[in-house]
N, C-alpha and C positions, 0 to 999 in steps of 0.2 A: 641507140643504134645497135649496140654490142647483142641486148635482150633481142630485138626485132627479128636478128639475123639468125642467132641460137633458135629463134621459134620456130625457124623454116629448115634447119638440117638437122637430117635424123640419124639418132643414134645409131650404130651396125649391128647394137646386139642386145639393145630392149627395143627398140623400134620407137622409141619415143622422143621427144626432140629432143638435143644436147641442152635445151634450158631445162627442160621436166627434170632431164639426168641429174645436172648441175645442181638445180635446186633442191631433189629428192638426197642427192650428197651432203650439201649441207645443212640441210632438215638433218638429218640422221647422226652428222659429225659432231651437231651440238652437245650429242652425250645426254647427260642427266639434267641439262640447263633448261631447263621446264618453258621459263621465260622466255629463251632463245629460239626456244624450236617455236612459242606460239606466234615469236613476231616472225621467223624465216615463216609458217604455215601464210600469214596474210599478206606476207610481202609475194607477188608473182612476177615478181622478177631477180636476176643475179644480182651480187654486186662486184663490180670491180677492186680488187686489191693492187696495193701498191708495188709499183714495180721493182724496189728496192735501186741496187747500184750491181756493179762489176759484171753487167753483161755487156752483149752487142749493143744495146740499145742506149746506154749510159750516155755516151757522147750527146746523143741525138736530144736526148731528155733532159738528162742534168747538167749540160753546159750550153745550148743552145736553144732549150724549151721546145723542143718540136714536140707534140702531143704522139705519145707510142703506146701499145701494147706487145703483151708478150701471150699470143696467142698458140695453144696446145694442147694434149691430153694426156694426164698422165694415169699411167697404170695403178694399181693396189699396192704393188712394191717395187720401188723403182728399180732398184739393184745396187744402185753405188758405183757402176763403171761409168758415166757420164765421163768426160773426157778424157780416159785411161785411155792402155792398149784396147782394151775389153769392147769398148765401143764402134763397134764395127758393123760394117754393112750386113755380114752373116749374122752376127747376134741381134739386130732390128727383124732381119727375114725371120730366126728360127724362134726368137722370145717373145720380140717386145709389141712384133705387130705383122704376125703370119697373116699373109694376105693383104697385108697392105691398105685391110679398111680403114683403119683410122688414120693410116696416109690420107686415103682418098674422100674421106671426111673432114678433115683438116685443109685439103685443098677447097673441099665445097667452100666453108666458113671463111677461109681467107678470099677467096674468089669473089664470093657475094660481098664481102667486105671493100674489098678493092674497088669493085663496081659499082658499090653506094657511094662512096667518097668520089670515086671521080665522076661519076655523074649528078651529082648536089650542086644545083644553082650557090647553096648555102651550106657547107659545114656541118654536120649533123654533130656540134660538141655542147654540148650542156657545159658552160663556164658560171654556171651559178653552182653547181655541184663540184666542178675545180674549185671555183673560191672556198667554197666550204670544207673541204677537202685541206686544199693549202693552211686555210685561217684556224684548221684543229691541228697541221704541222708548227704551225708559227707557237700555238697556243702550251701545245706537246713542251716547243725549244724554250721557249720561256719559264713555266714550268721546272724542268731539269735545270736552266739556269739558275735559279732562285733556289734549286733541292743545292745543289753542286755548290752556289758562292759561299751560304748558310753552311753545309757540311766543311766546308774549306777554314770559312772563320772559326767554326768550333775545333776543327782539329788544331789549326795555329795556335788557338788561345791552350789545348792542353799542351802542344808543344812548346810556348812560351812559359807557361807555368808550372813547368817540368814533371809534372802527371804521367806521363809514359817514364819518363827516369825511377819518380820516385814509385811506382808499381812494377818495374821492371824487379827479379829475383836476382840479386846481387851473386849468387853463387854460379851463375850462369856466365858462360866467356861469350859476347854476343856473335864472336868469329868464326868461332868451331862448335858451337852451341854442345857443350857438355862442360860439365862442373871444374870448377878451377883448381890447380893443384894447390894446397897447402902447405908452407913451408914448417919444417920442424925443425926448431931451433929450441 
């Protein structure tokens, strides 16, 4: 659904759809990864990245499953005032997006987006691509758990077996870490 809709709105300042844009982005972002760039070249379509946590959407997603996106355009350098003072209605007008086309592009793409979903007899979500998605999160936690229990047992056993004591430098005060005074007697 996401690719279909990028394929019908056009970019403001190559003229070519925001999929071409997106895609030719990260064709290019791959850098040196030869392998990379030749499967983004046959792949012709985006993909979706994960949404992370600690935005607006987090409720919606991570505690009650609602299926979201986080749809937008970001610039070449974003700047670093995202929620400061700095972020202000002037500094969108004068920097981030004089003229307001990528406003007005951003409205296309959530528009047409709005308007597929609520007019679908059916859903447009691929949940074979969520399973597969989730079941490499699941696969990721497990993973880490097994790195993390492992690293955990190995560290206890050197700490039962006093390994950091006896490698530790005895002339070292662990408190104020500098050499310990000497008594002269």
């Amino acid at each position: 659904m996401i690719n279909d809709i990028a394929k019908t709105v056009i970019d403001p300042e190559t003229n070519i759809s925001i999929l071409d844009r997106r895609r030719s982005k990260d064709i290019i972002d791959a850098g040196n990864n030869i392998k990379t760039k030749q499967d983004l070249l046959n792949k012709k379509t985006i993909s979706i990245g994960a949404l992370g946590s600690g935005s607006d959407f987090s409720p919606f997603l991570q505690h009650i499953g609602i299926p979201s996106i986080n749809i937008g355009f970001v610039e070449k350098n974003a700047g670093g005032e995202y929620h400061s003072i700095y972020d202000s209605y002037d500094n969108f007008r004068r920097f981030k997006d004089p003229g307001f086309v990528y406003g007005a592009t951003l409205v296309k793409t959530t528009g047409r987006l709005t308007l597929r979903m609520a007019n679908a007899n059916l859903l447009p979500f691929d949940f074979r691509s969520f399973f597969k998605t989730l079941n490499g999160y699941v696969g990721e936690l497990v993973t880490l758990m097994d790195q993390m229990r492992e690293t955990t047992s190995t560290e206890n056993q050197l700490i039962r077996e006093k390994f950091y004591t006896y490698a530790d430098d005895p002339s070292l005060n662990f408190f104020h870490l500098r050499p310990k005074k000497k008594c002269l007697t």
